[in-house]
N, C-alpha and C positions, 0 to 999 in steps of 0.2 A: 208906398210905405205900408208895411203889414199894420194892419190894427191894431196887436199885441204891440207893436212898436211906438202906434203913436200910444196907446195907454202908458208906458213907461216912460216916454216923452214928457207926458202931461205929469204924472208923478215925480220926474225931477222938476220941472218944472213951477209945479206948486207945493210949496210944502206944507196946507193942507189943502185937501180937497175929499170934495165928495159927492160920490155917485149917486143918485136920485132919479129917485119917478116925480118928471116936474123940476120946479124952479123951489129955492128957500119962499121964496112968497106965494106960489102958486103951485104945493106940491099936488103929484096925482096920484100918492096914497094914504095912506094912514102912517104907513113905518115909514116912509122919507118925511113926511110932513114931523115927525117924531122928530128924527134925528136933525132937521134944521130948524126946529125950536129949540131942540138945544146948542148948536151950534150959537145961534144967532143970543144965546142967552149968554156966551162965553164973552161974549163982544172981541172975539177975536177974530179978523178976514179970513175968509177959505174964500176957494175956488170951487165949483161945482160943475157936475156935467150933467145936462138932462138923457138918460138914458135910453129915455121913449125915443127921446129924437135923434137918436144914435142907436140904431138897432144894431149894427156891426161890434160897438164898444159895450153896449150890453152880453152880447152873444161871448165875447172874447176875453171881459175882464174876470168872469169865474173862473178862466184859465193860469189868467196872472197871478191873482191873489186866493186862491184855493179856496175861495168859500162863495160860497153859492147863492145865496141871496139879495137883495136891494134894499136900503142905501148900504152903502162902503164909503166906511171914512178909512183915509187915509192922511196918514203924519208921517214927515220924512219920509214919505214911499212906503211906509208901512203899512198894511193891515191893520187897524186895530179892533175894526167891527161895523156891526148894526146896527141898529136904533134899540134893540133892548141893551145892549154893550155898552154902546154910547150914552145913553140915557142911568143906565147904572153906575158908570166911570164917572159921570159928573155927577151925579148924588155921594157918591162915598170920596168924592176929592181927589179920583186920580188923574183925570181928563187935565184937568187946566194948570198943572205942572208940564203935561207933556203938551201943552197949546203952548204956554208961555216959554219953557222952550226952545220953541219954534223961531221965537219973536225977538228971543236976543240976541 
């Protein structure tokens, strides 16, 4: 299986998840550790991939979702961002209409 394949895989598969340096409790950056505090503030389940430990899905998923940097959250397969995105969408109240959602 190509990588980009199993990335869309995991995207159907979870309808949220998100790409990280690290684990939500043990990230290995500053911008994933960002974006799974507030994940985890949502109290809504995601899925998560450690990137580091996936060097193939790191290298591949800039391809799939056009943007370039780490973490990537993703909702219904969507793009929606980073950790300044994601951390801004849950301060102004957009984030957890499009988590909850998810959930119904």
């Amino acid at each position: 299986m190509k990588t980009t394949d199993k990335i869309r895989e995991q995207l159907q598969e979870n309808p949220v998840i998100l790409y990280m340096k690290g684990t939500p409790n043990e990230p290995r950056c500053g911008f994933s550790a960002k974006a799974a505090t507030v994940m985890k503030a949502t109290g809504v389940p995601f899925a998560y991939v450690d990137v580091l430990a996936s060097p193939l899905i790191m290298q591949a998923l800039p391809e799939v979702s056009d943007f370039p940097t780490f973490p990537q959250l993703f909702i219904q397969g969507e793009i929606i961002g980073g950790s300044d995105i994601v951390e801004a969408m849950y301060a102004n109240g957009e984030l957890m209409p499009m988590l909850e959602a998810v959930e119904a």
